[in-house]
C-alpha positions in Angstrom: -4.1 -13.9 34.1 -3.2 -15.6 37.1 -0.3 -15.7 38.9 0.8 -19.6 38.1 0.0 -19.3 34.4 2.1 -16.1 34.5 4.9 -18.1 36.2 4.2 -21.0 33.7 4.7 -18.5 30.7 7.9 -17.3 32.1 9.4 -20.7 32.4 8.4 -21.8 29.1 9.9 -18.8 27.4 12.9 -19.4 29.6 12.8 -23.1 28.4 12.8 -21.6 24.6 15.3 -18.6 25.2 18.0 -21.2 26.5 16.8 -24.0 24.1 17.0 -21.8 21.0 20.2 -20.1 22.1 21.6 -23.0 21.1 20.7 -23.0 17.3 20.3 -19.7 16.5 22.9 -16.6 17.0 25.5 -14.6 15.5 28.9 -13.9 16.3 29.5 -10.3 15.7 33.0 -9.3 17.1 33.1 -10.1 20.7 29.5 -10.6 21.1 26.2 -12.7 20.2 24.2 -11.3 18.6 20.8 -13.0 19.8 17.1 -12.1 18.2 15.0 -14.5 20.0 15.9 -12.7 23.3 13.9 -9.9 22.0 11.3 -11.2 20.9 10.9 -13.0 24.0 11.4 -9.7 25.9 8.2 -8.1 23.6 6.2 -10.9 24.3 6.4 -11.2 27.6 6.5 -7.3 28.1 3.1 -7.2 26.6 2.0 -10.7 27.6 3.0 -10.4 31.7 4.6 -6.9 32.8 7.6 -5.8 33.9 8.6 -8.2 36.7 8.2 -11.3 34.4 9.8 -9.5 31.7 12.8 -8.8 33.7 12.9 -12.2 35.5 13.1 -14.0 32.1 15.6 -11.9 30.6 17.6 -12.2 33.8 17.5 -16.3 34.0 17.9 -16.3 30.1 21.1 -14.3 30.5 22.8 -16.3 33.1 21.6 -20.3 31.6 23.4 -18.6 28.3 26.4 -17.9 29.7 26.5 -20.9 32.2 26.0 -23.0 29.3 28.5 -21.2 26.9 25.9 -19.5 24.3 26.1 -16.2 25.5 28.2 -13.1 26.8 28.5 -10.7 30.0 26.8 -8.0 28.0 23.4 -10.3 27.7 22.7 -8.8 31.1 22.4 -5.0 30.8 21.2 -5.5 26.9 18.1 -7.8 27.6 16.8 -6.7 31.4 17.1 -2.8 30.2 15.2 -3.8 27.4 12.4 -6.1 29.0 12.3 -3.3 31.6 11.8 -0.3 28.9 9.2 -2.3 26.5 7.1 -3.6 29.7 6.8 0.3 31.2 6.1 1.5 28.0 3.2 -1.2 26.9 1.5 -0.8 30.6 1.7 3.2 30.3 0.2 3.0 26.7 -0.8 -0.8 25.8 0.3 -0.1 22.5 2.2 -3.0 20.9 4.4 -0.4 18.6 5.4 1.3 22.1 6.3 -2.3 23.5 8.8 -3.2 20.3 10.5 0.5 20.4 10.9 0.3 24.0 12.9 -2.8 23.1 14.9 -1.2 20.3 15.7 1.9 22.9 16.4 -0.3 25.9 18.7 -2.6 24.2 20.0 -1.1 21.5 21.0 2.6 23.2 20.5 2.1 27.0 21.9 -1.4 27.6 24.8 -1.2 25.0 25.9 2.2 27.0 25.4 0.2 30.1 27.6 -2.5 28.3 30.1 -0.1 27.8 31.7 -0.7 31.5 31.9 -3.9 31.0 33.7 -4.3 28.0 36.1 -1.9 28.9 36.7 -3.7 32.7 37.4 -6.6 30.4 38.5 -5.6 27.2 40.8 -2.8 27.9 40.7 0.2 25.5 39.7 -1.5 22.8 36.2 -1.1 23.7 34.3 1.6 22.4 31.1 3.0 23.3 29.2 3.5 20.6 30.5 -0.1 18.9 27.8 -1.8 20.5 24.8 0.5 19.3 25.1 -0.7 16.1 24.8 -4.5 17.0 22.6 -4.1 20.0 20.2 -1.9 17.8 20.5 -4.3 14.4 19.6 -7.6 17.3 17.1 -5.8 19.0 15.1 -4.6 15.6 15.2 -8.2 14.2 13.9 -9.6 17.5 11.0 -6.9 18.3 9.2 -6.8 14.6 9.1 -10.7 14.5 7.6 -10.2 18.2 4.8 -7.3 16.8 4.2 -9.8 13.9 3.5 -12.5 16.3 1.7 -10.5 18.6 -0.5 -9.0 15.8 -1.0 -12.9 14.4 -2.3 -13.5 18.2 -4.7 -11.0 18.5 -6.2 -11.1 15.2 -6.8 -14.8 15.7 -7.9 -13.8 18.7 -5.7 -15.9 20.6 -4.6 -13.2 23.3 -6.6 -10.4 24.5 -5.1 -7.3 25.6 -6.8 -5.3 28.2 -7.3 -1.3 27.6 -5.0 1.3 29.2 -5.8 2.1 32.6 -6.2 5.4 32.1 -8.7 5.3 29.0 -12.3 5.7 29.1 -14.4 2.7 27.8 -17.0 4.7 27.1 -15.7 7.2 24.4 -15.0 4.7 22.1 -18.6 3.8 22.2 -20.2 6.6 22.0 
């Protein structure tokens, strides 16, 4: 893919991440709770690599909290997450890897990351592992409707996804 449909894909999913932000979240406690952000994370984790990935979830998570719709702790949550399912999909270009790379980036990583934050703002009531819970119950939501998708893509043939790197063609054939 080149380079200015890659940037084109990013900005759409932008365009929906912000759009749908809107419409569809959940207030749990003193966060929002947010699916589409991970499914946008898997998708463009599988569909772009990392430095899309990361780009989107980063301008996602500041137009959501510009505009109202989100919270500080979109930041560490979705660009751990885009980071973590984009490694593992290039390493292994395995979908499953892409979705639990989301679940662990989000729902462990970036709500420990989170943790800092909501105690700089929130004072002791914060506590560490009271974001796993939401970050992992968001991230799961968002990353199986992604493999769904995804799968829906490729069996319609609608997206190709190149082999691993380091597999050989060959043996598979043979």
């Amino acid at each position: 893919m080149r380079k200015t449909q890659k940037l084109t894909i990013t900005a759409m999913m932008i365009a929906i991440g912000t759009l749908s932000s809107n419409l569809f979240y959940i207030p749990i406690g003193f966060t929002k709770v947010f699916p589409v952000q991970h499914l946008i994370n898997v998708l463009s984790a599988v569909l772009l690599g990392p430095y899309y990935a990361v780009a989107q979830a980063l301008c996602i998570s500041l137009l959501r909290n510009m505009m109202g719709t989100g919270s500080i702790f979109a930041f560490p949550g979705s660009m751990v997450g885009a980071l973590l399912a984009s490694l593992l999909f290039l390493k292994t270009r395995k979908i499953y890897m892409a979705v639990a790379g989301e679940i662990i980036g989000t729902g462990i990583l970036g709500a420990m990351l989170s943790y800092p934050i909501a105690s700089l703002f929130l004072g002791q009531k914060a506590t560490l592992f009271g974001f796993i819970p939401l970050f992992i119950f968001s991230s799961i939501v968002g990353a199986l409707l992604a493999a769904v998708m995804l799968s829906i893509f490729i069996q319609k043939r609608a997206v190709i996804l190149p082999p691993a790197k380091n597999s050989n063609h060959l043996s598979k054939h043979v």
